[in-house]
N, C-alpha and C positions, 0 to 999 in steps of 0.2 A: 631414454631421456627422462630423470627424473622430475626435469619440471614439467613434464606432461602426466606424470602419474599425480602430483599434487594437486590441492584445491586450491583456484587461487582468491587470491584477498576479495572480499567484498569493498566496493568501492562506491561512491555515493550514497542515494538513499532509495528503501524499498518504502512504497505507498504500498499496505493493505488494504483493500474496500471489500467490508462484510455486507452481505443482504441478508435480512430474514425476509419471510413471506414478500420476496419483490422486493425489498424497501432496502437504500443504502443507511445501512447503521455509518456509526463513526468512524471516519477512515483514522488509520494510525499510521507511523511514518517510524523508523527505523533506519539506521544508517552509520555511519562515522561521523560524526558533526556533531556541534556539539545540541545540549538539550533544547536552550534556546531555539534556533536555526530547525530544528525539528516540533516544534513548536510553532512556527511562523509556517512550518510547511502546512503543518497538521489543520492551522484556523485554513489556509488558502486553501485546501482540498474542499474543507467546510463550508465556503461560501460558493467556490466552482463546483459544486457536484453536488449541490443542494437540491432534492427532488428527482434524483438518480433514479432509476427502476429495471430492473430488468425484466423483460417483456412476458416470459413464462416463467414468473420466479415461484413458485408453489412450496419451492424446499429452498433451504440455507444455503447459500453459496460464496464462496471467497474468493475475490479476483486478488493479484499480487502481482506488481509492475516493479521493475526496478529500472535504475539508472546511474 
């Protein structure tokens, strides 16, 4: 079945969230939408995730969420 060998489409939006040493750097947001609308996601992450840590963060770490 060829549409199982295929990748298929990205749909919605993916949130990155960086840490250095523990600390949530700037989340970025990425998606199909337009810039605006990834922009509006990007400040909402910013104010919801403000103070983020991750608990034994000593080294850089990248979580990546989609939807």
């Amino acid at each position: 079945m060829p549409e199982l060998e295929r990748e298929l489409p990205k749909q919605g939006v993916t949130l990155t969230l960086p840490f250095t040493d523990g600390k949530l750097d700037k989340p970025r947001a990425s998606g199909r939408v337009d810039k605006a609308a990834l922009a509006r996601f990007e400040a909402c992450a910013n104010d919801r995730l403000l103070g983020f840590r991750l608990r034994d963060g000593a080294a850089a770490a990248t979580v990546t969420l989609g939807c």
